[in-house]
N, C-alpha and C positions, 0 to 999 in steps of 0.2 A: 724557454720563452712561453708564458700563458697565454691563450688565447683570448682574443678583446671578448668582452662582454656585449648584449646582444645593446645594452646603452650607448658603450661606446660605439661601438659600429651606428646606430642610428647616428650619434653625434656628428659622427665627419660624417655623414652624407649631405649637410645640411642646416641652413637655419630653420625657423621656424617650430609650429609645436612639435608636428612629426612631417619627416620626409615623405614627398607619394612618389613612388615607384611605379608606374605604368606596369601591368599586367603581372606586378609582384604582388605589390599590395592592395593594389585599387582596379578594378575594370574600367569606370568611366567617372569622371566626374562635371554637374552641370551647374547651372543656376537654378536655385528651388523654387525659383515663384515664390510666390505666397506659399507657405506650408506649414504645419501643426504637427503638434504631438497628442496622439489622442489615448488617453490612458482608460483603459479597462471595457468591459463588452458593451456596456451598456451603454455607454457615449460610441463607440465602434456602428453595433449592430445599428443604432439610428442616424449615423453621419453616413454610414455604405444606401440606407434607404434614400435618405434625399438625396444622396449623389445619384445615384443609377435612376430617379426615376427624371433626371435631369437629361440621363442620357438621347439622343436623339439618333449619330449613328450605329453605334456599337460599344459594348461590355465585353470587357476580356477579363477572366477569372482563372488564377493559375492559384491551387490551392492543395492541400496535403491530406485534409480533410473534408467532410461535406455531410450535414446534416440537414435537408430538403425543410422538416416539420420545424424547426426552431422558429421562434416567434420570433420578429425584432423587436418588436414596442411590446412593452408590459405596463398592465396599470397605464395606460394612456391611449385615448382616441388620436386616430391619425388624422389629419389637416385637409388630410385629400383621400379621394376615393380609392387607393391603391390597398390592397391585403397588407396584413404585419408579416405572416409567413411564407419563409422565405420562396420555396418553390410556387405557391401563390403567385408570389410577386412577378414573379420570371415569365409565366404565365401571362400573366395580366398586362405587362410591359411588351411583351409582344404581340398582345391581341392590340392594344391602344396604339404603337407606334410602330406602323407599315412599315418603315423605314429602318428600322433599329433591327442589328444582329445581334447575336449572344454569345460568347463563344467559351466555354468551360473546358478547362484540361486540368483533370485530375490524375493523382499519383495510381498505377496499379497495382492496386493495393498488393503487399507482399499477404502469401498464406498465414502467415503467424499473424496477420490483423483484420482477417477476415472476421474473426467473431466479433472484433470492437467497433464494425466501419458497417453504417447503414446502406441497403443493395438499391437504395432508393434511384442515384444515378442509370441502375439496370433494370429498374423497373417502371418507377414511372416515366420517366425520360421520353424510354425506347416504348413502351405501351401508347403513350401520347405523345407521338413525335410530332414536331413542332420545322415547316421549313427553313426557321430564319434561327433556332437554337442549334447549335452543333455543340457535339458532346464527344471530348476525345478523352479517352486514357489514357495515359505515357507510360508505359515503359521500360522508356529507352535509358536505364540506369543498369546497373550491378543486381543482380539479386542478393537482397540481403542491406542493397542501399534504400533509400526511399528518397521522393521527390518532395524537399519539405518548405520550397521557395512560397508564399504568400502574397500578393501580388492581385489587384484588381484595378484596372484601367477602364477609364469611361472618359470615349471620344477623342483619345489622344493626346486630351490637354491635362485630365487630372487621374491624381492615380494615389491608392491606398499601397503600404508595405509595410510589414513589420510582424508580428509576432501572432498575431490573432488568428487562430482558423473558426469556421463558418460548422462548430463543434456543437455538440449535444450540452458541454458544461464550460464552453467559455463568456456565458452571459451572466455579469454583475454590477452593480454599483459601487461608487467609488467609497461608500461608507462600509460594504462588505460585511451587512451584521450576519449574527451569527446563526439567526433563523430568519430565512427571510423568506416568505411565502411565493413570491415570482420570480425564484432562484429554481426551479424546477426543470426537468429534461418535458420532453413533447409526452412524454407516459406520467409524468405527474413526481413524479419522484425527486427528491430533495438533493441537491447535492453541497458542498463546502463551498465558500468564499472562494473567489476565483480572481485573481491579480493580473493585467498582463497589457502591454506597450505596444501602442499602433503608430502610424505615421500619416499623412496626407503633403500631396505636395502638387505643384502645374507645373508649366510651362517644361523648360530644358528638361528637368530632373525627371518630370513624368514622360518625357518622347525616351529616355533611356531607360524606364521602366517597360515601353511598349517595345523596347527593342529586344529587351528579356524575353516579352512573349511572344515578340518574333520566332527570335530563334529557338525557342522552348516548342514552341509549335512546328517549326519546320524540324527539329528532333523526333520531336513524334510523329509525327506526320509523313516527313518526307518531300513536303510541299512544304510552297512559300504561301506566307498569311496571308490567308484572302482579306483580312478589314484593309480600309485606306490607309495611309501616311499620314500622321498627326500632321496639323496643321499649328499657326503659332496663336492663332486666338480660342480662347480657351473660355465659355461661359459658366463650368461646373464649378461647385462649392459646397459644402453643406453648409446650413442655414446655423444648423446647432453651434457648430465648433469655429472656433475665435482662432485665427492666426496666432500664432507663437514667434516666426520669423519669416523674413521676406527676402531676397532675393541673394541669398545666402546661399558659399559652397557645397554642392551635394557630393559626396566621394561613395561610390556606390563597387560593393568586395562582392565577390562570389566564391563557392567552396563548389566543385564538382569532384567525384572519383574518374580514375579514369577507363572509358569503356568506349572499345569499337575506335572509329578515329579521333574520339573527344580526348584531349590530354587530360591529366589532373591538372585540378585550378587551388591553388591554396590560399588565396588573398588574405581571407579573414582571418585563420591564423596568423598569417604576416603582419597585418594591418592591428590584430590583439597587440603584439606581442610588441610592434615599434609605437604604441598609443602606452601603453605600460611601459615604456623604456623611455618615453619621454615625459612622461605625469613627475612633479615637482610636489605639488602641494598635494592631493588626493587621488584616489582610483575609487571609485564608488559603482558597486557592480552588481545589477539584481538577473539571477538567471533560475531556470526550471535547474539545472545540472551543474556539477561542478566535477569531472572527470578526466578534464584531459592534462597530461604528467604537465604536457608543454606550458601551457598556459600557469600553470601552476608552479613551476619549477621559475618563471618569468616573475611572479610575486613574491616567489622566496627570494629570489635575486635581489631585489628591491626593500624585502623587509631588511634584509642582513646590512643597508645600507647605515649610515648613522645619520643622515639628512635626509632622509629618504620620504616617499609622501606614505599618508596615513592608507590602511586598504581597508573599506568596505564591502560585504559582502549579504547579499541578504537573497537568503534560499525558504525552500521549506522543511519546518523538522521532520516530516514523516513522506518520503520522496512518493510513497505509494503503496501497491500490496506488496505482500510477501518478496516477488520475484523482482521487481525493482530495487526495494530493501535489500536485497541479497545479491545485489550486482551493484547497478548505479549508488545505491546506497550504502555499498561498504565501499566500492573505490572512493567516494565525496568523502566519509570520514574517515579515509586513512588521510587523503588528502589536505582535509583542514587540520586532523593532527598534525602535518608537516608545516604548515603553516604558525601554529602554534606554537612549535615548536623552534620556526626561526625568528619568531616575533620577540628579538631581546630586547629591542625599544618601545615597545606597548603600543604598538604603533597598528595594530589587528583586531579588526570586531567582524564577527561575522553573528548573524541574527534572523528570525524568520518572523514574518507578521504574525501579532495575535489580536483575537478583537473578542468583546465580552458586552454584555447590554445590563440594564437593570436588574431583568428577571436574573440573572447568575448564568444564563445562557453562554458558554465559549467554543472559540472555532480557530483554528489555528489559517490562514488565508495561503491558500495552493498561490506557489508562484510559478508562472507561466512565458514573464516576460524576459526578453534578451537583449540587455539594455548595458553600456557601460559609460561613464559619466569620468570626465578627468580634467581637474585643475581649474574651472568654472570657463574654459577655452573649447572642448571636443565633447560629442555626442555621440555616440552609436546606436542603433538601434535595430530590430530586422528579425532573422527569423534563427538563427544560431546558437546555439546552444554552448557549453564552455563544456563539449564533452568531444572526444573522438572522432565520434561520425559527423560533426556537425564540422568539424576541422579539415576530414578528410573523406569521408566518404559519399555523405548526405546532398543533395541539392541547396544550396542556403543564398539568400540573399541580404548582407546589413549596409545602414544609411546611413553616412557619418558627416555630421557637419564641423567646422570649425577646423578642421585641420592647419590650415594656412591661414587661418584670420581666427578673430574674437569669435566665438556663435554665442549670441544672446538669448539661445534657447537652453544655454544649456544652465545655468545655472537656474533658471528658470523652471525646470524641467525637474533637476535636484531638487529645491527647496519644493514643488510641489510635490514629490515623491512622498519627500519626508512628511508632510503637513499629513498626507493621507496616511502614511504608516504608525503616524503619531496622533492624530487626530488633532491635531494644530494648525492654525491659517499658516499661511506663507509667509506673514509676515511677524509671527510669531518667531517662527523657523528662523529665520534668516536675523531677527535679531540675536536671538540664541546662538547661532553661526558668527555673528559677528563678535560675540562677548566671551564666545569660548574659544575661536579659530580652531575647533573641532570637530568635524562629525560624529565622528565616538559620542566625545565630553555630551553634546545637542542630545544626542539620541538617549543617553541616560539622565539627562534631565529632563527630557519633553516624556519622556514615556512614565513619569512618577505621576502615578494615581487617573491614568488614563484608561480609557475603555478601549482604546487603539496602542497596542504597544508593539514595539521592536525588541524583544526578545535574546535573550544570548541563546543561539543553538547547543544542543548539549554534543559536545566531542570527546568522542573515548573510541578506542577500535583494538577490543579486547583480545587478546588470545595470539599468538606467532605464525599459527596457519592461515588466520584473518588477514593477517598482515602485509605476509607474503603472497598471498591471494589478491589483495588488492594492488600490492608494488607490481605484478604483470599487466599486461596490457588483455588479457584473456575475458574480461569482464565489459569492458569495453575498447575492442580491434578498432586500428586506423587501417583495417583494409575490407572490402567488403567481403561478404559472404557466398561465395559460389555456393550451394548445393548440388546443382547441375553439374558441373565442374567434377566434382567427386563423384559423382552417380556415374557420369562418363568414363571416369577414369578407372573407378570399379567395376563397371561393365563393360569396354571395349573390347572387341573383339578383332582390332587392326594387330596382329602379330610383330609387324615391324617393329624392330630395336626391342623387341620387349625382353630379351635377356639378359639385358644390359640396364632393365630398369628395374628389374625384380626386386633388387635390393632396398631399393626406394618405397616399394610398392609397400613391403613388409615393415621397412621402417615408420612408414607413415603409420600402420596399420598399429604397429607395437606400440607409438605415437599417444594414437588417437585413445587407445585404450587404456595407459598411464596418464591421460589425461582426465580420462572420465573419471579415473580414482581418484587424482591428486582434487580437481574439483570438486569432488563426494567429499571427501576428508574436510577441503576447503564451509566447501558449505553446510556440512555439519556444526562448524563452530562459529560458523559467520550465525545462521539462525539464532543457535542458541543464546546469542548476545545480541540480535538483532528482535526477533520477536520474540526471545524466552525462553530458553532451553527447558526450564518446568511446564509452559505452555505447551510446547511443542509433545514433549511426554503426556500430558495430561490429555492434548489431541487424542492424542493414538491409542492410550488407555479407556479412552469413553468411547472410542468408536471400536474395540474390542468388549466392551460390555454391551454397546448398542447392540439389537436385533438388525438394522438396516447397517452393518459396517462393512459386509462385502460390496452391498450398492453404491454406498462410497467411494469405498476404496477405488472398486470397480470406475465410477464415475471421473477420479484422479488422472487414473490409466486413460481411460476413453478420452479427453479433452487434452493432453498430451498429446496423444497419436494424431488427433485432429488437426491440432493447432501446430505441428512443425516440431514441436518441442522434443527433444532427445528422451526416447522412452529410455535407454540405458542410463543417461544422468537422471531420471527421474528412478527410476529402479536403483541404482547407487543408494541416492540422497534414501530411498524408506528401506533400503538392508543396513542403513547405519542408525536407523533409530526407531525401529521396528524389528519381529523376526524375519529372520531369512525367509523362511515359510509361509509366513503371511504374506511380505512383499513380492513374492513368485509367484501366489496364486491371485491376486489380486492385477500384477503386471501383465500374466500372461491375459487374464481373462479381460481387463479394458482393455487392452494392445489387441487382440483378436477382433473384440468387437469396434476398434475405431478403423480396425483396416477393413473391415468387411462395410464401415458405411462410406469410407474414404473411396474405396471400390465401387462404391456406386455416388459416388460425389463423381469421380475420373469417366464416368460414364454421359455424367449429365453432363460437364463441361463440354468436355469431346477433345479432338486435334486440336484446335486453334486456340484456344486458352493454353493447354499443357505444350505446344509449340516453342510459345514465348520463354520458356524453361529452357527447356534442350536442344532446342532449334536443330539440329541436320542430325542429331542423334537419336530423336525422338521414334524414329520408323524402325530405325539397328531396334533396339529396346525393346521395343512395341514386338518384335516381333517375333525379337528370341523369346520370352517372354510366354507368348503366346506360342510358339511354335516346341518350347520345351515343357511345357507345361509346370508339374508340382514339382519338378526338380530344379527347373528357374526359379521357383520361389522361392523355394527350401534356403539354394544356396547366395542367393540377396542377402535374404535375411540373415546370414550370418556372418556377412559383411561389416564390421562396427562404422566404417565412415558416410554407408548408401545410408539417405535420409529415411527413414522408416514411411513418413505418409507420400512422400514420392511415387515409393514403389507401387503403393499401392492404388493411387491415382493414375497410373499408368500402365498397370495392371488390367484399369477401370477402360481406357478404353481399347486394349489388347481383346476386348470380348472374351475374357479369360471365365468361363464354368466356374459358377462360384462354390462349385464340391471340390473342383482342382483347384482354386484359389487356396480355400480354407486347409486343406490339404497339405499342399506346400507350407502356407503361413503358420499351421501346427508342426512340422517336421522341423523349417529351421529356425523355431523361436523355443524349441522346448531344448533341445541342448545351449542354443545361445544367452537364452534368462539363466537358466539352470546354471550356465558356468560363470556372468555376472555375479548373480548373486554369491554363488561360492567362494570369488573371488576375494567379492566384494570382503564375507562376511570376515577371510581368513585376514584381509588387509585390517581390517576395523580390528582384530586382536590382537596383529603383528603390531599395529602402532599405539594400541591399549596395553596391552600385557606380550612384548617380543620374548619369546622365544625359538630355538630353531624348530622345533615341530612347525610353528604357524608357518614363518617363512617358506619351510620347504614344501608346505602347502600352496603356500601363496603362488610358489612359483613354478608349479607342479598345474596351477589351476591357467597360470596367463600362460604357459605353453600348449596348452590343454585348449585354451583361446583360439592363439596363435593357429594351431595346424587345424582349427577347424575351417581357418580362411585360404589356407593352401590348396584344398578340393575347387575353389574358384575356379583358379586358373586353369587348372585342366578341362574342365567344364566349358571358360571360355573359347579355349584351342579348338 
């Protein structure tokens, strides 16, 4: 007997488009007021200004990102006295109205986004404290999760949600050309067309947005929200943005991982997958990501149907740099191969904005929004992404109307989509829609000899190790990322049971290191078909003829160690396409010098930053650490699974003599590169040219690993 399909199981639950399940698929749902769809930054960043300066009690801002210097208004004088940028504004909003609080809770930021995320919050903020602004950081998440909910409330009666952060490059127009001079960061600097889907909403739907920042605030906090209790009259609006619909079901999902007494929350993948199990005529989907198996394995379902609805999908062709390309980037194209692959009724377009001007000027348009559209009945929208973490691990909030009734925004909402990706009115669209009963068929005819076109994505995901690299979930995990976790469990010093775990300990360990290689291998051939196997080579040949290529290299090394990043996968990936001898001296000499400034980064922080890490374990640490001096070091660092810039921020504030720092960190990094690379270099032969010489090299070198991690334990005894 087969197991029902995830359609039929919606089916008997249910009439209507799709079933709602209380706290399966949906957290709450209200009446929207009045509410809109506000597409793209530059209607956004000027609808948030007139709203907030309407404000009179209190602003609540729960955001993932925060960029103080961004302008709101470009190329245009404001109405009223009030600043365009933003920390300005905030500013000036509390000098003007006595009455009015502020209240900002930002994500804390994880280390690995410390270099992309302005300290501005930490600086000017706390430099000019302000009594009626309160400024919290949250968090109270997984590490390795991020808090990526979007969310701005003013007064209790109106409220923004959806996909937008308060970013260096989320400000555009909805023509998106391709050089446009007030598309610039706060430094002047040019960046790409930038796509992406906001919301606005009062009444019911906004008191359940306030109760998010409720309880988001007393998460972090501890305490209950000091603003009042929305009230039901509501005078905020912006002036600019026209209603779309009114008093319309609002069904509002949330994703949390689970941490501490919070359970996990899976709504929105729930809520995807029975909105995809009930679409009839179309699924029309524009997101930043396409990575998660589920959600994807839900549209194959569907293609393989023989009545089944049409699937749109509209991403961007080039996801990012290098290391996006090489993760998110190769799982999305293995993924739209499978897609393709079950498309036997032609029933599959997947496409990325492109936009072009007279001068011959083109720009392919960054998509950012998280948006899915079905059957001219349902709307979603919010901050979620169609990957992993946004599924299961990440903080997300989406806003869906129409479930149980018609929503007349939503088709509404599509054909405006379209008009913009095509460069055609809406009612161009929509007769085109009517004559073809196709979005496909629309899209390749509206985009013939346009300046604004939809694109077919290029799909191929060359090579079997590519392949298989992207069929795991290794590239993008539905679980969060402890570090901590592993630092602790590589360094505890609690004796109990441990002989009974030892086995564990070493398996992980054997694990973790057949990982780093399968990975290396993996992303040697992922590159080579992603940025260019000749480019890649040519890299590394000119930076060997360069006079500056140790600095380089050096600098490679250094910004790894900095930013989180696995110096060993980084050491891997340049002994598979560089020499061994190069990538050792270059590894060792960044890796040296990013822990020696990581060591004095762990200094400046102090306790109470590095707390929130390892909380009750942080003092044990700290102080063997400190109290064993170069031989604590020595033998961390020859731990494969202890974070490399960890140690070394903890190190930082152990008050560790940085002659015994560097000391240690030369002892246990020069046999543990040393045997990486060798490892590395006899694998890249064994799977180039096997013979038993390499192998028995190979395996000569991972035992050779191996027992250098058994001196650990004795060390910790």
């Amino acid at each position: 007997m087969s197991l029902p399909t995830h359609k039929q199981q919606q089916e008997s639950l249910g009439t209507g488009f799709t079933p709602l399940r209380e706290d399966a698929n949906y957290w709450k749902q209200a009446n929207s007021g009045r509410g809109a769809f506000i597409v793209d930054g530059e209607s956004y960043f000027r609808a948030f200004r007139e709203a907030v300066i309407q404000a009179e009690k209190y602003i609540c801002l729960l955001a993932w990102d925060f960029k103080g210097e961004i302008e709101l208004l470009r190329d245009e004088s404001p109405k009223d006295e009030y600043p365009t940028k933003l920390v300005d504004l905030i500013y000036a909003l509390l000098e003007q109205k006595p009455e009015l609080e502020i209240y900002i809770l930002l994500w804390d930021y994880s280390m690995v986004y410390l270099t992309e995320r302005e300290w501005l919050p930490f600086t000017r903020f706390r430099q000019d404290p302000h009594p009626r602004l309160h400024l919290v950081t949250d968090s109270e998440i997984n590490v390795g999760a991020s808090h990526h909910q979007k969310v701005v409330m003013v007064d209790g009666g109106f409220a923004f949600c959806g996909g937008l952060d308060f970013s260096t490059w989320r400000w555009d127009t909805q023509a998106h050309q391709p050089e446009d001079p007030l598309r610039v960061t706060p430094d002047g600097e040019q960046y790409q067309p930038y796509h992406d889907i906001h919301t606005a909403v009062t009444g019911p739907a906004a008191h359940a947005l306030d109760e998010l920042c409720r309880q988001r605030w007393q998460r972090a906090t501890k305490e209950e929200a000091p603003w009042p209790n929305p009230s039901s009259e509501n005078t905020v609006w912006p002036e600019s943005i026209q209603p779309n619909f009114e008093n319309a079901n609002a069904v509002f999902a949330l994703t949390y991982s689970e941490y501490k007494e919070y359970p996990a929350v899976n709504q929105i993948e729930e809520l995807h997958l029975d909105m995809i199990a009930a679409a009839e005529r179309y699924i029309y989907i524009e997101n930043q990501y396409l990575s998660s198996h589920t959600i994807t394995d839900a549209l194959i379902e569907r293609l393989g149907e023989e009545d089944g609805p049409e699937i749109i999908i509209i991403l961007t062709q080039d996801t990012g740099g290098w290391l996006e390309e090489g993760t998110l980037g190769l799982l999305r194209c293995r993924l739209l191969e499978k897609l393709v692959e079950a498309d036997t009724h032609s029933r599959f377009g997947a496409y990325f904005p492109h936009v072009s001007d007279e001068a011959g000027n083109e720009s392919q348009v960054y998509v950012h929004a998280k948006t899915m559209i079905c059957d001219d009945r349902a709307v979603m929208v919010g901050s979620a992404n169609l990957s992993n973490r946004s599924m299961k691990v990440d903080s997300e909030v989406m806003m869906t109307l129409g479930l149980d009734e018609t929503a007349e925004a939503a088709p509404e909402l599509l054909r405006r989509l379209l008009g913009i990706h095509l460069g055609h009115s809406q009612d161009k669209v929509d007769q085109s829609l009517a004559s073809t009963n196709s979005i496909n068929q629309t899209i390749r005819d509206l985009r013939k000899g346009s300046h604004h076109q939809l694109r077919n994505l290029e799909i191929g995901c060359a090579g079997p190790v590519r392949r298989k690299l992207a069929d795991t979930q290794l590239l993008d995990p539905d679980d969060p990322i402890d570090l901590g976790y592993w630092l602790r469990k590589a360094t505890r010093s609690d004796d109990s049971n441990q002989s009974s775990h030892n086995w564990k300990r070493y398996a992980i360990i054997a694990a973790s290191i057949a990982a780093v290689f399968l990975l290396g291998l993996g992303l040697k051939e992922a590159w080579g078909s992603v940025i260019d196997k000749e480019s890649v080579e040519t890299f590394f040949q000119s930076l060997n003829q360069s006079p500056w290529k140790l600095p380089l290299l050096f600098g490679i090394f250094f910004l790894a160690g900095m930013t989180g990043i696995s110096i060993n996968v980084l050491l891997v990936s340049a002994t598979l396409v560089i020499s061994p001898w190069a990538a050792f001296t270059c590894g060792f000499g960044g890796s040296l010098l990013s822990a020696v400034a990581a060591l004095y980064v762990g200094r400046m922080a102090g306790y109470p930053v590095l707390e929130k890490l390892f909380h009750d374990r942080l003092d044990r640490l700290s102080k063997k650490i400190q109290d064993r001096g170069v031989l604590s070091v020595a033998l961390l660092r020859l731990v494969p699974i202890a974070p490399f810039v960890v140690v070394n921020l903890v190190a930082g504030i152990s008050k560790m003599k940085l002659r015994t720092f560097v000391a240690g960190s030369c002892l246990g990094m020069l046999p543990g590169m040393l045997g990486v690379v060798f490892v590395t270099h006899q694998a890249k032969s064994a799977y180039s040219d096997p013979s038993w010489q390499t192998w028995l090299y190979l395996g000569l070198g991972i035992v050779a690993l191996l027992g250098l991690t058994f001196g650990v334990k004795k060390f910790i005894k």
